[in-house]
C-alpha positions as CSV (number, residue, x, y, z in Angstrom):
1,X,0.0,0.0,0.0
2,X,1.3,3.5,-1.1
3,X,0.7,6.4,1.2
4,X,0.2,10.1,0.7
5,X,2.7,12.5,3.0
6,X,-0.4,15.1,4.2
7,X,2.0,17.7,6.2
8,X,6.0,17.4,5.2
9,X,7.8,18.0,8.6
10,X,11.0,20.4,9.3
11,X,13.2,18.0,11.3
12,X,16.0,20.7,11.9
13,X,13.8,22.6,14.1
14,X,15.2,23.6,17.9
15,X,13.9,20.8,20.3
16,X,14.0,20.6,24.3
17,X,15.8,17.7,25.9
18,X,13.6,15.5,26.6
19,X,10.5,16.8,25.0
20,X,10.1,14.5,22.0
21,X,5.9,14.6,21.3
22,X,6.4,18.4,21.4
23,X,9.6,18.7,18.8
24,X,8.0,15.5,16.5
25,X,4.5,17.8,16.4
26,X,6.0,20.9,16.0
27,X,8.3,19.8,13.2
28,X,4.8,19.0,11.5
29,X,3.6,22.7,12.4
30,X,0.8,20.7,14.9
31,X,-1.3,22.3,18.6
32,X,-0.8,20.7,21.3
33,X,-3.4,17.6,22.2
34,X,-1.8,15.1,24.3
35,X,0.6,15.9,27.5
36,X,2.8,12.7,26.3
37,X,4.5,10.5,23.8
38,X,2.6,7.7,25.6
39,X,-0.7,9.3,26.0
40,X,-0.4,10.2,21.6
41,X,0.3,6.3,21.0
42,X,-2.6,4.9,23.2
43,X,-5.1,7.6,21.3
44,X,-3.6,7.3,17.7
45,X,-6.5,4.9,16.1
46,X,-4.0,4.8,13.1
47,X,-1.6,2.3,15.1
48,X,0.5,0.2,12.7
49,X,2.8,-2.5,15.1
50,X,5.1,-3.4,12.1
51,X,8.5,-2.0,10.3
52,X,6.2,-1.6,7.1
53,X,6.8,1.8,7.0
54,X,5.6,4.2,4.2
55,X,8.5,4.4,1.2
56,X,9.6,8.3,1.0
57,X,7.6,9.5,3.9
58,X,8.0,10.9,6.8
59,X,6.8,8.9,9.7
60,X,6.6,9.1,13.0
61,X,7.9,6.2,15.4
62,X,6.5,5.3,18.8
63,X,8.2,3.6,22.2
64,X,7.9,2.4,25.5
65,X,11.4,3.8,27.5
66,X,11.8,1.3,30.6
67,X,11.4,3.5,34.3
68,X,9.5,6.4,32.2
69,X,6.1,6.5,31.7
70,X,5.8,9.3,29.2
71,X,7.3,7.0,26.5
72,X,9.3,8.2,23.1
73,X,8.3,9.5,20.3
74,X,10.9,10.0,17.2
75,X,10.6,11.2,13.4
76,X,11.7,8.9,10.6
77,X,13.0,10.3,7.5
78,X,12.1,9.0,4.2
79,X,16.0,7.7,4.1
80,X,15.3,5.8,7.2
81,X,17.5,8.0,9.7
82,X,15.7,9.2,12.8
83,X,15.3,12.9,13.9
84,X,15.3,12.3,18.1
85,X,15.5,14.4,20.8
86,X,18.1,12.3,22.3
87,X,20.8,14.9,23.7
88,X,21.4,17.1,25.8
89,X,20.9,20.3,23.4
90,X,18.4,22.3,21.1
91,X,19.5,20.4,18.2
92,X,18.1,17.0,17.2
93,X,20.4,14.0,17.0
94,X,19.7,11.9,13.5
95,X,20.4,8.8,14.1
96,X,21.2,6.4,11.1
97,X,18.7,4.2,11.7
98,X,16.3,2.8,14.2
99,X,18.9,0.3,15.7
100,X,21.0,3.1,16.3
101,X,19.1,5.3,17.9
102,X,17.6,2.3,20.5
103,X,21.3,1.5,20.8
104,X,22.4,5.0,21.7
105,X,19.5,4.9,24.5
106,X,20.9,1.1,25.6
107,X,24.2,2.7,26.5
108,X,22.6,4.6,29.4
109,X,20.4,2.0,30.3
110,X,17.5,3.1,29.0
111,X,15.9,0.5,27.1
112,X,13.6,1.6,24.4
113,X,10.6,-0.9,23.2
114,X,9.5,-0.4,19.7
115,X,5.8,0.1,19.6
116,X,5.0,1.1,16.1
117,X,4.4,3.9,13.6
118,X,1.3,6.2,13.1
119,X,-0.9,8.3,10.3
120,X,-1.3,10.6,12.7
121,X,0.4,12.7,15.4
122,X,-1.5,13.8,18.5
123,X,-4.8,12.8,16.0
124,X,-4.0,15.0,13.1
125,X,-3.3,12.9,9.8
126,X,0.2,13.5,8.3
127,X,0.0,10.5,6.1
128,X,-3.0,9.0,4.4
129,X,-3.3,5.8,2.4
130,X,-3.8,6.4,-1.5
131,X,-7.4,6.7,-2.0
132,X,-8.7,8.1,1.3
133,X,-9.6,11.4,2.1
134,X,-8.6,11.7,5.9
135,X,-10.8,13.3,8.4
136,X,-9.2,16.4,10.4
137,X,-6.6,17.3,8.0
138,X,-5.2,20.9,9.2
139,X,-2.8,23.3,7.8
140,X,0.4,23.0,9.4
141,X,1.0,26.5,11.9
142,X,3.7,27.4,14.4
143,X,3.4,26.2,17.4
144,X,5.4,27.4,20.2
145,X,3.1,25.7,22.8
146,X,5.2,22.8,25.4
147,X,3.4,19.5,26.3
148,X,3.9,21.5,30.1
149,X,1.8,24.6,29.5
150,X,-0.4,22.1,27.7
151,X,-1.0,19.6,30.3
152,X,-1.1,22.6,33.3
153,X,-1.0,19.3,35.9
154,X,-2.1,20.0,39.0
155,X,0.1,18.7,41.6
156,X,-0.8,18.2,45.4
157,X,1.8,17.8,48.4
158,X,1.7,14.4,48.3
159,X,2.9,14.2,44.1
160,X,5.0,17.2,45.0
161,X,6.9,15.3,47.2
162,X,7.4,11.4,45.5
163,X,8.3,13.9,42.6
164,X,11.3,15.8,45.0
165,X,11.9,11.6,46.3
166,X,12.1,10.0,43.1
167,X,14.4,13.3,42.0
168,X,16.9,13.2,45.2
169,X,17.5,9.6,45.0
170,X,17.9,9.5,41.1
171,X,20.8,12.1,41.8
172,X,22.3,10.4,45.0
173,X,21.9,7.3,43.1
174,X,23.7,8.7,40.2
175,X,27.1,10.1,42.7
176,X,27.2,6.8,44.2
177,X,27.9,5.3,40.4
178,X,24.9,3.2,41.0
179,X,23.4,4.1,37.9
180,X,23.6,5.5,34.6
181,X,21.9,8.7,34.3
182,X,21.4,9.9,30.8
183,X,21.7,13.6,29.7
184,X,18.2,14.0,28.7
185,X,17.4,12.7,31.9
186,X,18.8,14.6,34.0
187,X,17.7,17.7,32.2
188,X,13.8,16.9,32.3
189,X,13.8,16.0,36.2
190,X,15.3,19.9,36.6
191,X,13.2,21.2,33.9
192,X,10.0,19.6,35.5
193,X,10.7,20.5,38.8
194,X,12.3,23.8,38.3
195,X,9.1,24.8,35.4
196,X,6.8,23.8,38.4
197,X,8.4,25.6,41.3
198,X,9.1,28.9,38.8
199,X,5.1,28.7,37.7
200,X,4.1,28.4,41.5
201,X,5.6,31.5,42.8
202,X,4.6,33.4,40.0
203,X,0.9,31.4,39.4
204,X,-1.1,34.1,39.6
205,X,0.2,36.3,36.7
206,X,1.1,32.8,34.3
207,X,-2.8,31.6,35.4
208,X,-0.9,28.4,36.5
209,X,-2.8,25.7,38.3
210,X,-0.1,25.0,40.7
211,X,0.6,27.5,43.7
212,X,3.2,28.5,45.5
213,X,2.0,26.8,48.4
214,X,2.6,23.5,46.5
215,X,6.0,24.9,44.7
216,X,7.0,25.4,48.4
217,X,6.3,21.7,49.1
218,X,8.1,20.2,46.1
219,X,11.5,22.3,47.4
220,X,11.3,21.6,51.2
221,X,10.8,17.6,50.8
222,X,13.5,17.9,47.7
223,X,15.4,19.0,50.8
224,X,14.0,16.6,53.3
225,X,14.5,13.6,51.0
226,X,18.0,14.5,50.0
227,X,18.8,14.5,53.7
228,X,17.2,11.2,54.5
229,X,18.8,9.4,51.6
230,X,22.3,10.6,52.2
């Protein structure tokens, strides 16, 4: 089956460390719709779970990432490299292929399980099978809208502080040479705390949903935690 390419992406766009659903939607020129790579799989109903992927397309390419929830998302080129957000930087990495960029991941112990490819990103059709008009077909726009301002989570004290746990002993952890912690990594636990604590003080004027009172929490069991796990 031959497939149309709907919306051509820009793959050499800036990206954020660690956001992947935002840089693979933006490099289409897509809104925001989903707060995570995992969350865009599980709603795509244009799932395909093979390697059949569209000759000289653009497609994008789902995962599982073991210990992180929020999954991987990547963009395939029609030369079969892969535009990821795998560094620690604004610029994508392009890995050669698919092998490469789960092996890259593997060195830091951060095991990627290929899920599939999709029509669709966040529900908007980038590719369509010859034949069939797709429903929801949009122009493609800038977007300079995160998957954080999108999803606006709430957090109480108790999420604030497994959040300021799961963050102190990562870091001990990571002194102690007990793990591997990758780049990316490191920078989304201090972009998601610090874009959380930052939005809380100043809620009121960004319209936040978090307050300070709960940005306040997240730093004092950061502290608490990081004194208990010494």
């Amino acid at each position: 089956m031959s497939y149309a390419q709907l919306v051509t992406p820009n793959p050499h766009i800036p990206c954020q460390p660690g956001w992947c659903l935002q840089y693979v939607r933006q490099a289409f020129g897509l809104p925001a719709r989903h707060p995570t790579a995992t969350a865009a799989w599980e709603a795509s109903t244009s799932k395909h779970r093979d390697r059949n992927f569209p000759k000289g397309a653009w497609v994008p390419v789902w995962f599982s990432l073991a210990n992180e929830p929020a999954g991987h998302v990547a963009l395939m080129a029609p030369d079969g490299s892969v535009f990821s957000t795998s560094d620690l930087g604004s610029v994508p990495h392009q890995h050669l292929d698919l092998s490469d960029l789960m092996n890259y991941y593997a060195r830091y112990d951060m095991t990627l399980t290929y899920l599939g490819w999709t029509e669709d990103v966040a529900g908007y059709p980038v590719l369509a099978a010859d034949g069939i008009n797709p429903q929801g077909t949009i122009t493609p726009q800038a977007s300079t809208e995160s998957e954080e301002d999108f999803m606006g989570g709430f957090i109480d004290k108790q999420q604030a502080e497994d959040i300021a746990k799961r963050a102190a002993e990562l870091v001990l952890a990571a002194l102690d040479g007990k793990v591997k912690i990758h780049p990316v990594q490191a920078e989304s636990i201090v972009q998601a705390t610090t874009a959380r604590t930052v939005d809380g003080v100043d809620a009121r004027n960004k319209g936040k949903l978090i307050n300070a009172q709960q940005a306040d929490d997240i730093a004092r069991a950061a502290a608490r935690y990081t004194e208990e796990t010494k």
